[in-house]
C-alpha positions in Angstrom: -1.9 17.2 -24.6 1.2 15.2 -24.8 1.8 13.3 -21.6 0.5 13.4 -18.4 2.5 12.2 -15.2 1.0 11.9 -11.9 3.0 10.7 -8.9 1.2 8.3 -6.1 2.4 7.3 -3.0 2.5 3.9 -1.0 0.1 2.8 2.1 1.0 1.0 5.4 -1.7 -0.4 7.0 -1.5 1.0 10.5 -4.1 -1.2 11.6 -5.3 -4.4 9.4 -8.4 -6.2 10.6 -9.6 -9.2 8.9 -13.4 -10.8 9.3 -14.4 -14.2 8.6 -13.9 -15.2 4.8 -17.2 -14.8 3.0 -18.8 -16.7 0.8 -18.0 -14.6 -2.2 -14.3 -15.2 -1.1 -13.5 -12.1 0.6 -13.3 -11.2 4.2 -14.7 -7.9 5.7 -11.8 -6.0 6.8 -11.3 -2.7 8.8 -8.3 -1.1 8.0 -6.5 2.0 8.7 -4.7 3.2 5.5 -1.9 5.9 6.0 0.4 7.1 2.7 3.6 7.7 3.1 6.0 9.7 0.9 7.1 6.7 -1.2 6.3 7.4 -4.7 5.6 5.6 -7.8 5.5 8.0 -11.2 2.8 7.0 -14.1 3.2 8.9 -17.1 0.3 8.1 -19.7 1.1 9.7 -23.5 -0.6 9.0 -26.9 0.3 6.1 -28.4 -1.1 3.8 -31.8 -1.2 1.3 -28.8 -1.4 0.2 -25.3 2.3 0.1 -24.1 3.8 -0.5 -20.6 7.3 0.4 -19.7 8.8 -0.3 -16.0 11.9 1.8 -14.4 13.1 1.3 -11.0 14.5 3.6 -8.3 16.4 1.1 -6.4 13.2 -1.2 -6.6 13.9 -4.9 -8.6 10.9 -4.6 -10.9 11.8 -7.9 -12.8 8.4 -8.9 -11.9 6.6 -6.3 -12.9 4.2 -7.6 -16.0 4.3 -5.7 -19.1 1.2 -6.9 -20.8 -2.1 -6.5 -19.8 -2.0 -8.2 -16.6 0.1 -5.1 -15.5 -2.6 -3.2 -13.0 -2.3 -0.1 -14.6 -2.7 -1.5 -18.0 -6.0 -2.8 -16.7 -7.2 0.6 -15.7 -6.2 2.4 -18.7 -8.6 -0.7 -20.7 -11.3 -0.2 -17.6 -11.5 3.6 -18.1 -11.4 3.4 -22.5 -14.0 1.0 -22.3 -16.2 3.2 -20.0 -15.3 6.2 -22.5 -15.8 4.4 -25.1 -12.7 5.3 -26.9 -9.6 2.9 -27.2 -7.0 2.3 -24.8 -4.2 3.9 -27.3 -1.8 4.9 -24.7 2.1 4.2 -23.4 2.5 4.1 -19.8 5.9 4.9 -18.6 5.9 3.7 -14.7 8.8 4.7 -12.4 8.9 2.6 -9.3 10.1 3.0 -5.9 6.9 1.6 -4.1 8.4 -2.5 -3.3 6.9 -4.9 -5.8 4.8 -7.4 -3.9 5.9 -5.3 -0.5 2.7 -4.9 0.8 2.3 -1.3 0.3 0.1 -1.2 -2.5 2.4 -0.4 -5.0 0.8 -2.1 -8.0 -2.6 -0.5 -6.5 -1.0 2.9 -7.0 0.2 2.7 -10.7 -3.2 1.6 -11.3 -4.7 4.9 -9.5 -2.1 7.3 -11.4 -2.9 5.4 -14.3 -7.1 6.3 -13.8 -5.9 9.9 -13.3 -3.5 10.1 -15.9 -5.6 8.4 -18.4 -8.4 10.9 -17.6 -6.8 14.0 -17.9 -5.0 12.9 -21.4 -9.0 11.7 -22.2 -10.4 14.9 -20.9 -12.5 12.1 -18.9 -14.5 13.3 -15.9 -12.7 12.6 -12.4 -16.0 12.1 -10.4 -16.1 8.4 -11.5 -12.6 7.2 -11.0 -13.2 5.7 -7.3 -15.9 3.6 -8.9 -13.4 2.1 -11.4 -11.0 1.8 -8.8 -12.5 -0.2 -6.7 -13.2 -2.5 -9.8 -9.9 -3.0 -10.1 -8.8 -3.8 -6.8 -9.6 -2.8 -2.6 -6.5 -0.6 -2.2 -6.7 1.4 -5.4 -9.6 4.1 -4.1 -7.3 4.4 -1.4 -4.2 5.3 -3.2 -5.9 7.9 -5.3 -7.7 9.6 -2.2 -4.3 9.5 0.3 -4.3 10.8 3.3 -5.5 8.6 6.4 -8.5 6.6 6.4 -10.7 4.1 7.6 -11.3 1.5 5.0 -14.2 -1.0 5.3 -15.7 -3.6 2.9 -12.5 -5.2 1.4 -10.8 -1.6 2.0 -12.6 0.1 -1.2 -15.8 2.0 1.6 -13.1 5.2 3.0 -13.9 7.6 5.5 -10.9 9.9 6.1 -10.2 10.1 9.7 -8.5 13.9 11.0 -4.4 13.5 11.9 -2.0 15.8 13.4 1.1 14.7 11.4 3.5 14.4 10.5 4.3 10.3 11.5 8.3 9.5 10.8 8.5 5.8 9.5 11.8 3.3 8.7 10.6 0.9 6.0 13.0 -2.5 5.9 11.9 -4.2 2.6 12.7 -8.0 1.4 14.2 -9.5 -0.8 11.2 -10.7 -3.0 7.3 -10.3 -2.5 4.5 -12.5 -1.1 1.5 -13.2 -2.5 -1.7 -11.6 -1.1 -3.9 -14.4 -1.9 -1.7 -17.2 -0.4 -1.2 -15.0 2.8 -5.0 -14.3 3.3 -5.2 -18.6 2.7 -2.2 -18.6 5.6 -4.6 -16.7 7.9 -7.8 -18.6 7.4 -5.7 -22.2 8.0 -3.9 -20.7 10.9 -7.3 -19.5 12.2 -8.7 -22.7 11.3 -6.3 -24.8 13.4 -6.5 -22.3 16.3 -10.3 -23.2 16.5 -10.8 -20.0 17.8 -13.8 -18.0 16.5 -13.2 -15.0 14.1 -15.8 -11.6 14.7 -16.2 -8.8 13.0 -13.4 -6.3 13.3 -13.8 -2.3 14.2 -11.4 0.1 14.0 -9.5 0.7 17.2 -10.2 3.9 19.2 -6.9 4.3 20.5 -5.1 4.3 17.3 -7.5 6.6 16.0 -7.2 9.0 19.2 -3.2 8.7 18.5 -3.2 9.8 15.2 -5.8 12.8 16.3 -3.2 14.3 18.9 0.1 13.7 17.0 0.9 11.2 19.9 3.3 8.9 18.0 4.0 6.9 21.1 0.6 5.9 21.4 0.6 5.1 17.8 3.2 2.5 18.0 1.7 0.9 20.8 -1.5 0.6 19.0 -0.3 -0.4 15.7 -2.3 -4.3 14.8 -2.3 -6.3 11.6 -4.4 -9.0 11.4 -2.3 -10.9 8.8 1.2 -10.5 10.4 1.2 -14.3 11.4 0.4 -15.6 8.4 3.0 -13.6 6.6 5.7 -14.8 8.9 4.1 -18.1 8.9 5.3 -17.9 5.2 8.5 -15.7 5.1 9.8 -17.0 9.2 13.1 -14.2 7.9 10.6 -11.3 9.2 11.0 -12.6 12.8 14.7 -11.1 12.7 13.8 -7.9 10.3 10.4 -7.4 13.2 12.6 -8.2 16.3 15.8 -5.6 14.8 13.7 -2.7 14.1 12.4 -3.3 17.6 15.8 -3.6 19.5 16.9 -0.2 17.8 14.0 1.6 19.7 11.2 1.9 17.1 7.9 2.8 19.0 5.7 0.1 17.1 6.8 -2.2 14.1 4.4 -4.8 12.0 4.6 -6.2 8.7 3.0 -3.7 6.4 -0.4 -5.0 4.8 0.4 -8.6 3.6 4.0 -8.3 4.0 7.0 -8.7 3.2 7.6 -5.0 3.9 8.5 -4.1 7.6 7.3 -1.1 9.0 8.8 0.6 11.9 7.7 4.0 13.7 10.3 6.2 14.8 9.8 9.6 17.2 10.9 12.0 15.0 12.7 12.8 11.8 16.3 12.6 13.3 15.3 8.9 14.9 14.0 7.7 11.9 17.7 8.7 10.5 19.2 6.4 13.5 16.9 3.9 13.2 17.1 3.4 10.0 20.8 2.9 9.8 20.5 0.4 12.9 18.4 -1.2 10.9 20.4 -1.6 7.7 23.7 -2.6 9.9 21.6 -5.5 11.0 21.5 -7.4 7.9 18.1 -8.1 7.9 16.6 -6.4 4.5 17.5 -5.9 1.2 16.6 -2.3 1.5 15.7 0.0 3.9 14.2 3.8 3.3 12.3 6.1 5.4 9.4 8.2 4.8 6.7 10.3 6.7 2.8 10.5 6.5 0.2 11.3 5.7 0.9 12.7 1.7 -1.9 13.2 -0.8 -3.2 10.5 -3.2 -2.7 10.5 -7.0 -1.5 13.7 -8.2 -0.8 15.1 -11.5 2.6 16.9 -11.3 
C-alpha cells in the first residue's frame, strides 16, 4: 500500500461539565460531544522516516508543530511502538479544523493518524481507542464521531441516539487559547466565587432535544462549563457571543475551551443568514458553517 488518507471531523461540546480538579490534576467532566462536518485530512505513506507536513484550507496553521510534539506524530510513535515496528512514515495533514479553536482539531489528526497508520501497518483496529485515549481525552472521540456522552476526562463514550441533522455557524478567532491555562481560569474563578463545585451529569433536556430533532430545545439547553474562563481570558468573545445571538441563533457558547464560537441555527437556509450576519459584524476572523452529527475517522 502506498498511502492511506482518512478524513476526521471537528467536535463542539454541546454541553461541557467540569468536576472538581483531582488530585491527579484532572477534573471529572461530562460532556456532550457532537462532530460536525469540519474536516481535517491525514494522509500517512511510507517513508525512511517520520515526516510531518501541515496545509491549510483557510486555517493559519503557523502554529502547527512539525516535530514530534505534533499530536499525530505522537500517535504514529504510540502505535509503532505497540507494533513493534518503527514509526517510518510521512504525514501529510490538511487542515480546516481551527488550531487551538476548541474543536479538537489536533485531537483529530491524531485519530486519522491511529487509523491511517494502522491500515498502512495492517495493524488491528480493535486497540486504537486504547491508544487514543493515551494520547489525549478528545481523541477516542474524534475517531468514534457521532454524538456522545463523554465521562472521565471525555475518553469513557456512550453514544447517545439523535435525530439530525443540527445546522451550526462557527465564528472562529484570530489565535487559539490554551486548554490548560483555561481549565487554571476556571478553578481561580471558582476559587474566588467560594462556591462549591459537584459532580456534573449530563443534562436530560439536552439529551431529550437531540432525541426528537428539537433544535430549539437544543439551543436552549446548550452549557459549557468553561465559557467564563475563556472569556475571562479572550473578553473579545463577549461581542462574537452577544452577535451571533442578536442575529437570531437559538443557542450560542464558546466551543470546548474556546476561542471558537458556536451558534445553532434552525435550519440549513438560517445558518446561511446567520452566518453572513455574523461575518458583517466584524467580530471573527472567520466564520463557516457545518451540520452534525458525521462519522469519526474515516479512511476515504
Amino acid at each position: 500500500m502506498t498511502d492511506v488518507t482518512v478524513r476526521v471531523p471537528a467536535k463542539v461540546n454541546l454541553q461541557l461539565g467540569v468536576g472538581p480538579l483531582r488530585a491527579d490534576g484532572y477534573h471529572d467532566l461530562v460532556t456532550v460531544f457532537h462532530a460536525v462536518s469540519l474536516f481535517d485530512e491525514v494522509t500517512a505513506e511510507p517513508s525512511d522516516r517520520l515526516a510531518v507536513s501541515v496545509r491549510g484550507d483557510s486555517v493559519d496553521v503557523r502554529g502547527v508543530p512539525l516535530d514530534g510534539g505534533n499530536l499525530a506524530a505522537r500517535a504514529a510513535v504510540l502505535l509503532a511502538g505497540r507494533l513493534g515496528v518503527e514509526p517510518a512514515v510521512s504525514l501529510h495533514i490538511r487542515k480546516a479544523i481551527p488550531v487551538a479553536g476548541g474543536m479538537a482539531g489536533g485531537s483529530a489528526d491524531a485519530a486519522a493518524a491511529l487509523v491511517a497508520c494502522a491500515r498502512l501497518w495492517g495493524a488491528d483496529h480493535e486497540d486504537l481507542p486504547k491508544l487514543a485515549a493515551e494520547l489525549g481525552s478528545d481523541v477516542p472521540f474524534s475517531l468514534l464521531g457521532g454524538t456522545a456522552i463523554g465521562l472521565g476526562r471525555g475518553e469513557v463514550l456512550t453514544p447517545v441516539p439523535v435525530r439530525g441533522p443540527f445546522h451550526w455557524v462557527f465564528a472562529c478567532a484570530d489565535g487559539g487559547l490554551s486548554t490548560p491555562a483555561v481549565y487554571a481560569e476556571c478553578d481561580r474563578l471558582r476559587e474566588v466565587a467560594g462556591r462549591p463545585v459537584g459532580r456534573p451529569e449530563a443534562a436530560r433536556e439536552l439529551l431529550a432535544a437531540l432525541e426528537s430533532g428539537d433544535a430549539r430545545a437544543l439551543g436552549g439547553a446548550l452549557d459549557n462549563d468553561l465559557q467564563p474562563a475563556a472569556v475571562e481570558l479572550r473578553p473579545a468573545l463577549r461581542d462574537t457571543l452577544a452577535a451571533g445571538r442578536a442575529a437570531g441563533a437559538l443557542g450560542a457558547l464558546v466551543s470546548g475551551s474556546g476561542p471558537t464560537c458556536a451558534f445553532l441555527a434552525e435550519s440549513a437556509e438560517h445558518a446561511a443568514d446567520l452566518a453572513a450576519a455574523v461575518r458583517a459584524a466584524g467580530v471573527a476572523e472567520t466564520v463557516v458553517r457545518a451540520h452534525g452529527p458525521v462519522p469519526g475517522a474515516t479512511v476515504i
